[in-house]
C-alpha positions in Angstrom: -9.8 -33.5 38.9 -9.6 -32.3 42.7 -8.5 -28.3 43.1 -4.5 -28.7 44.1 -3.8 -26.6 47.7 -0.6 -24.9 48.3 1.2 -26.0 52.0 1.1 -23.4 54.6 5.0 -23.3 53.6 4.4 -23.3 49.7 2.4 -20.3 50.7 5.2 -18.1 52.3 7.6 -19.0 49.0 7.9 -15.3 46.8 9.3 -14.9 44.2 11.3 -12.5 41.8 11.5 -13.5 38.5 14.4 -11.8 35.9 13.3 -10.4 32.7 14.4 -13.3 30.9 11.8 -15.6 32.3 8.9 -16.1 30.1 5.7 -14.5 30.8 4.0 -18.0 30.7 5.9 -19.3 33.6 5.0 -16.6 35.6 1.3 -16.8 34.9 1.6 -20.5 35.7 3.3 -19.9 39.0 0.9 -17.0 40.0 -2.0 -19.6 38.9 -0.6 -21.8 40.9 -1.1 -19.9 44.3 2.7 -18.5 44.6 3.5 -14.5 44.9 5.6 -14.0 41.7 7.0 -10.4 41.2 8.3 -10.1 37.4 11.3 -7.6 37.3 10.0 -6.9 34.0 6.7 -5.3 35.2 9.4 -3.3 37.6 12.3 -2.2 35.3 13.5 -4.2 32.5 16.4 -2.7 32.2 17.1 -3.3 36.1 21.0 -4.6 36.6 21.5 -8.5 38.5 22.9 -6.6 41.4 19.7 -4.5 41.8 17.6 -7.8 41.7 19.6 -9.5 44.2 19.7 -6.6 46.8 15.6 -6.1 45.5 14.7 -10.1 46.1 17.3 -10.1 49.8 15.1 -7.2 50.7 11.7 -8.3 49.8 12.7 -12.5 51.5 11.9 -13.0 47.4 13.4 -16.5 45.5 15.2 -15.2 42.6 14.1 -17.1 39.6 16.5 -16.7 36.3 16.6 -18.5 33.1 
């Protein structure tokens, strides 16, 4: 099986994941090439307004279950 390549615009995608997204996804994502930040590794108890103003800041996708 041949290594999969990210595009040059897969490779600018980041991400911010909410708490509620499971660990596993994450790990996939990151294995995958993309820049995940996990709000749970930040502040689990952060509030959705803080991750939308955090992800607007950082250019970051906001990824919620």
């Amino acid at each position: 099986m041949g290594e999969q390549r990210l595009s040059k615009f897969e490779e600018r995608l980041k991400f911010l994941a909410d708490v509620n997204v499971e660990k596993g996804i994450i790990e996939l994502l990151r294995n995958l090439g993309f820049e995940v930040q996990w709000v749970a590794d930040l502040d689990k108890f952060m509030e959705d307004e803080q991750v939308l103003k955090l992800a607007a800041k950082e250019s970051r996708i906001v990824l919620k279950r």
